[in-house]
C-alpha positions in Angstrom: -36.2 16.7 0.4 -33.0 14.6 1.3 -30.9 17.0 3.4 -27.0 17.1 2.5 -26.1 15.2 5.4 -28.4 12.4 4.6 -26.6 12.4 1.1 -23.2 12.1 2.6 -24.5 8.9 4.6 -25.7 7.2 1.2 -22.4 8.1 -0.1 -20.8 6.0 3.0 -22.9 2.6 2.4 -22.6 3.1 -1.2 -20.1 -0.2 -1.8 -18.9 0.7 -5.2 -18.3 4.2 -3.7 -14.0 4.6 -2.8 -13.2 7.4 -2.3 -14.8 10.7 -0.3 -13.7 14.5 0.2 -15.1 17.1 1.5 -13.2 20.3 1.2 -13.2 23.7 3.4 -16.3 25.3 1.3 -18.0 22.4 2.1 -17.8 20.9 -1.9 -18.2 16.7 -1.7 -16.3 14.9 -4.1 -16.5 10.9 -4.8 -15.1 8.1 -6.6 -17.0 5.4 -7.6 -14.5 1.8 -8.4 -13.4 2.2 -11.9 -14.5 6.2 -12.2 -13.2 9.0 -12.2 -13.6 12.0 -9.3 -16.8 13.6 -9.9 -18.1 16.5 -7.5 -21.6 16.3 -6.0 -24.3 18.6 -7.0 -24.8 18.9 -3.3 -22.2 20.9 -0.8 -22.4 20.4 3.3 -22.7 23.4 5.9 -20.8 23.9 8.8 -23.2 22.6 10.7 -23.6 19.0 8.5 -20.0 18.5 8.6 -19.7 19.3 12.8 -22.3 16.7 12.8 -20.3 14.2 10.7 -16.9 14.3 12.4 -18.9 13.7 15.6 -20.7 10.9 14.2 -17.2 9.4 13.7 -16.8 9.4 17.7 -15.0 11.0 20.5 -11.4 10.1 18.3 -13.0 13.6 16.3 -13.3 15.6 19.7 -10.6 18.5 20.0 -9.9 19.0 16.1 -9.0 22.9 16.3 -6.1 25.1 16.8 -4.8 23.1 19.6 -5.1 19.9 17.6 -5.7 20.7 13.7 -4.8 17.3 12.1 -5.7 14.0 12.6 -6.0 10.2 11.2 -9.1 8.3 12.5 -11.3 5.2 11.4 -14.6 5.5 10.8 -16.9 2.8 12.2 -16.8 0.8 9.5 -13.3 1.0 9.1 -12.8 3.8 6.7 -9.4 5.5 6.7 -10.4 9.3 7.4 -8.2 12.2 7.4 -9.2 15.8 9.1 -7.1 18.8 8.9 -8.7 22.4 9.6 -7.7 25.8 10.6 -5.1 27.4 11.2 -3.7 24.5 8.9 -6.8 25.7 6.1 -7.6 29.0 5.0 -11.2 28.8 5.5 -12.3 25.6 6.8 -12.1 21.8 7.8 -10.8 19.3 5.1 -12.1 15.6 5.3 -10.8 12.4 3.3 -12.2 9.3 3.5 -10.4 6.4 2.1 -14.0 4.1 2.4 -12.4 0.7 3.6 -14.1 -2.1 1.2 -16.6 -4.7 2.0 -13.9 -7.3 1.0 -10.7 -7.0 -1.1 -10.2 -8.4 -4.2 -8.2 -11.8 -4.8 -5.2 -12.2 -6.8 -7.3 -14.3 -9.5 -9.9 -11.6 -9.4 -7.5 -8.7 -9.8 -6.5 -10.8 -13.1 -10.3 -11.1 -14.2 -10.4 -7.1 -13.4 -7.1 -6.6 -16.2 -5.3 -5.5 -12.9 -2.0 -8.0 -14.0 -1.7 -10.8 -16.3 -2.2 -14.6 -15.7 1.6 -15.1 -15.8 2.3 -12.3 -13.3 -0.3 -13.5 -10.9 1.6 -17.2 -11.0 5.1 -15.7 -10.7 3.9 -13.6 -7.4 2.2 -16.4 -5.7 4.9 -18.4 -6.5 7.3 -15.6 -5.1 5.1 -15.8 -1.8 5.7 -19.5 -1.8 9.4 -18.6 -1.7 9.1 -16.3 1.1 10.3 -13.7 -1.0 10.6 -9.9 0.4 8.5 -8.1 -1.8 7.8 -4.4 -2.3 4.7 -2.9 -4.0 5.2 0.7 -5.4 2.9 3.0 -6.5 1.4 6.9 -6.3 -1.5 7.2 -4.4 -4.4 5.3 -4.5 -3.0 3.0 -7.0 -3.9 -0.2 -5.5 -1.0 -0.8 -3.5 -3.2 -1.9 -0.7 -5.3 -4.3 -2.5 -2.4 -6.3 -4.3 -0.5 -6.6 -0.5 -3.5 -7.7 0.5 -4.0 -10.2 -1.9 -0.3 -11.2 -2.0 -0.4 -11.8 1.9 -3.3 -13.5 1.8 -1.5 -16.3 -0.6 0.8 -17.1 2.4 0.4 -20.7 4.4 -2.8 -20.9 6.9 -0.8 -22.6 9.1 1.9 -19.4 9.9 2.0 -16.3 12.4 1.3 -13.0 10.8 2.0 -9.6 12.3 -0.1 -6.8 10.5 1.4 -3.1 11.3 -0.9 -0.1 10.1 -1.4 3.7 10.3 -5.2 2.9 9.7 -6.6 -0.8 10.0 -7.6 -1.3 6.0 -5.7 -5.0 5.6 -7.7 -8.2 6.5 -6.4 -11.5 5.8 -8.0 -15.1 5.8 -5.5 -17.0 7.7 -6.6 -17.8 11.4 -3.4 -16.6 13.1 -2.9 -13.1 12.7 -2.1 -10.1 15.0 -3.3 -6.5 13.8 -1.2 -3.9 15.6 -2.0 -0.1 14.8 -0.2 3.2 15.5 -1.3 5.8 18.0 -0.5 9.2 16.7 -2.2 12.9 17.8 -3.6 10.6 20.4 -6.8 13.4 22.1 -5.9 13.0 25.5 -2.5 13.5 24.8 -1.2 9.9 25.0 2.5 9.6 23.7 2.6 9.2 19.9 3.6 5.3 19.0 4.6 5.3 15.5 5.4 2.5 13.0 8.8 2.2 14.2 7.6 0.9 17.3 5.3 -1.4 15.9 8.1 -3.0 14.0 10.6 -3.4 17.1 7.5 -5.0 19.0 6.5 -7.2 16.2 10.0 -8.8 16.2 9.9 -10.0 19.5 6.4 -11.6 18.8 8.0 -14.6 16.6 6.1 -13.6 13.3 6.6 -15.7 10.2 5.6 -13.2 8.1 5.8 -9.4 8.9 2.9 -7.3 6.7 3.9 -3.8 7.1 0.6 -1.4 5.3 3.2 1.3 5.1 6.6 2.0 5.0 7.5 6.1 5.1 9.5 6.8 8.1 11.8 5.6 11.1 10.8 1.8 10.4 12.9 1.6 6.6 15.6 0.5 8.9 14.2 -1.8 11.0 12.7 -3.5 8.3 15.3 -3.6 6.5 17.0 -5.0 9.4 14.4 -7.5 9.9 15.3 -9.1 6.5 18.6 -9.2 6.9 18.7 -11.0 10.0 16.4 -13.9 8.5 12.9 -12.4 8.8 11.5 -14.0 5.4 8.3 -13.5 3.6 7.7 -9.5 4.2 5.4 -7.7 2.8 4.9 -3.6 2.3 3.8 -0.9 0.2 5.8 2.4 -0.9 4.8 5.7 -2.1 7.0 6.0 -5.2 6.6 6.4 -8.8 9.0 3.6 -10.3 10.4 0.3 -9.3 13.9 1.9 -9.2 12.5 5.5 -7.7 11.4 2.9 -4.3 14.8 2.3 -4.1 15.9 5.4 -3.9 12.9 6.4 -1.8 14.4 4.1 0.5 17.8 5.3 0.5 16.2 8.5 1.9 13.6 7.4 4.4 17.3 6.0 6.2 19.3 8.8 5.4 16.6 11.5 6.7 16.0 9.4 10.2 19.3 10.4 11.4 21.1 7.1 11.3 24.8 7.9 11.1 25.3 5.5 8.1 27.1 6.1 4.9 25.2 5.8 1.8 27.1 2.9 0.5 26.3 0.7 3.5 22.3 1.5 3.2 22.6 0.6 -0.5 24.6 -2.5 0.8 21.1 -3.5 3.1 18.9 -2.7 0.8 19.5 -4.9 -1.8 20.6 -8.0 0.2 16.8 -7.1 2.2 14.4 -6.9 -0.8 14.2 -9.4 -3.8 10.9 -8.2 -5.5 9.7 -4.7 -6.5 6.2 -4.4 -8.0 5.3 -1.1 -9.5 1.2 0.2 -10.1 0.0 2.6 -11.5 -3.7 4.2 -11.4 -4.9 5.8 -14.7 -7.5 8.0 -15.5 -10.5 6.3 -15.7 -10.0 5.0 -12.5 -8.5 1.7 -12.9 -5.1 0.0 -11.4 -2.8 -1.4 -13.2 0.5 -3.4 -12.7 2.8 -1.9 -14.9 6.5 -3.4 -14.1 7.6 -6.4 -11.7 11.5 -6.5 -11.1 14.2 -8.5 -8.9 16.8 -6.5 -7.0 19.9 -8.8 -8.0 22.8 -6.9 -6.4 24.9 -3.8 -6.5 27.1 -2.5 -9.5 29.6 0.3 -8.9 27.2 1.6 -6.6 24.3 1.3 -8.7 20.9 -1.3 -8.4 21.1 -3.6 -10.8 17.6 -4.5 -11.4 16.0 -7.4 -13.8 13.0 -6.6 -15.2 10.6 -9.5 -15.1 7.3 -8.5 -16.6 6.5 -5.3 -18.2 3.9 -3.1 -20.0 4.5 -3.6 -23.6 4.4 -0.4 -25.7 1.2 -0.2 -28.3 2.3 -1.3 -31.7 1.7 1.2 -34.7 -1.3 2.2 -35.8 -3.4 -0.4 -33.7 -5.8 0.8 -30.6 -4.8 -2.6 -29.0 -4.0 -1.4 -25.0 -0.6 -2.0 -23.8 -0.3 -5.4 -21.9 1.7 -6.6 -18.8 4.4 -9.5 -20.8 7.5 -11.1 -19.1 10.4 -9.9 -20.9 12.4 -12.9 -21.3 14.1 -12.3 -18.3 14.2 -15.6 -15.9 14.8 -14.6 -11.9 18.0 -15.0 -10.6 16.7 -16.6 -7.5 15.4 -19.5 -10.2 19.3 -20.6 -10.1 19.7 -21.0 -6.3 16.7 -23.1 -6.2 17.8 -25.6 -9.4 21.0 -26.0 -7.2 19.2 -27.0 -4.2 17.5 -29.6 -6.7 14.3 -27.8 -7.4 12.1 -26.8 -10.8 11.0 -23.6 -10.5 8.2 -23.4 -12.7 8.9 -20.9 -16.3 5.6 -21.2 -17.7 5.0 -17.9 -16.4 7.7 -16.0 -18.7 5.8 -17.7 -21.6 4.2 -15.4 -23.8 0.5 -15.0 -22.4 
């Protein structure tokens, strides 16, 4: 009879397998790509899961009172996540965000019904641009997976600094730098957060800066970094609309303790980013892009946000799904390029 444990290691090297929790009665949960969260008719003892948070290596030594959180990769580069008592009523609590095999491209997300053909060519050519891009989304909405394919659009021939909680990004181009945080280090190393990464990576001469993450100290110093002619950067935020990231943003500044007035972060933030893409996960387990939108400026103290491409309401009385369609809407950046003598291409604000 295949013992529990054994079942939690098929779950691991199952590829289509995402997702992985094990909660404090020892319950195992999983989601399978383009499924929704089923439970296992299985559960893990004390004992199988001591054995598993061992397995992961001596990162998993001293989870307890002392120490009752943690972030870790797995050896294959799974994101996992432990928290246990006195943090838990009962017992230890393990996520496992399973880090995949490869990462979908941009075309493929397309073939997957992840964006529409005309979106896809708009955001590579917004790449092209070295346009600061934001991806929004909840959790586990594929906010990873487009940055990664968005990044990976970008010139072989430039120098890419990758910042990350967890390692999950991996990019094609020869010349890139992965730096990672150390936080609730075992031995009791000082913590070095994102923030840290950020300053560092700006004195490395990166053309492109790929930050996994943005959530804390570092919204100003990336802002900052695109202010001051740092092109081309790439992140994800937790947020559940294009315009909600904004404001998102307004408070990841605001609660760091910068002394800065509201107005004047507003003022950063919109000359910084130029594109916000907003996912969505529904649920049957897919990922969607639901709205793409240019920042354009500041209106009596407002956003003012032009909505590029959009999820089109169902028509009545069809069963048709709604579909991502430009909205008309032309970028503003299209006009600073036509005066530097270019022809930005509008075939993707066709109807498609």
């Amino acid at each position: 009879m295949t013992s529990a444990l054994e079942q939690l290691a098929v779950l691991f090297h199952d590829p289509h397998v995402i997702e992985v929790m094990i909660n404090e009665d020892g319950s195992v949960y999983a989601e399978k790509v383009g499924g929704a969260l089923e439970r296992q008719a299985w559960s893990l003892s004390g004992a199988d899961l001591d054995a598993f948070l061992k397995s992961l290596g001596p990162q998993a030594d001293g989870i307890g009172p002392a120490r009752p959180y943690a972030d870790m990769a797995a050896v294959d580069g799974s994101r996992v996540h432990v928290i246990a008592p006195p943090l838990t009523r009962r017992g230890t609590c393990v996520t496992v965000r399973k880090r995949p095999a490869r990462r979908p491209s941009l075309d493929e997300m397309v073939s997957g019904g992840s964006l529409s053909p005309g979106c896809a060519g708009f955001l590579r050519y917004a790449v092209s641009c070295r346009k600061n891009i934001l991806i929004a989304g909840g959790a586990s909405s594929g906010k990873t997976t487009l940055l990664n394919a968005l990044a990976s659009l970008a010139p072989a021939s430039q120098r890419f600094l990758v910042l990350e909680d967890v390692p999950e990004l991996v990019l094609p181009q020869p010349h890139v730098v992965y730096l990672k945080t150390r936080l609730r280090d075992p031995k009791g190393l000082p913590d070095v957060g994102l923030r840290e990464l950020v300053l560092n990576a700006l004195r490395m001469r990166p053309d492109r800066l790929i930050l996994g993450e943005c959530r804390g100290l570092e919204a100003w110093d990336m802002l900052q970094a695109m202010n001051v002619g740092h092109e081309g950067v790439l992140s994800t935020l937790h947020a559940n609309a294009a315009r909600e990231a904004l404001q998102r943003l307004e408070t990841l500044v605001l609660t760091a303790g910068f002394d800065i007035p509201l107005r004047a972060v507003r003022a950063q933030i919109a000359s910084a980013l130029d594109i916000i893409v907003f996912t969505a996960r529904f649920e049957d387990g897919s990922r969607k892009i639901l709205q793409v939108a240019e920042l354009t400026g500041i209106e009596l103290d407002n956003y003012t946000l032009a909505e590029l491409f959009a999820v089109q309401e169902r028509k009545a009385g069809t069963n048709a799904p709604a579909q991502l369609k430009p909205t008309g809407t032309l970028p503003r950046f299209y006009e600073l390029i036509r005066l530097r003598g270019g022809s930005p291409p509008i075939e993707f604000f066709q109807n498609n």
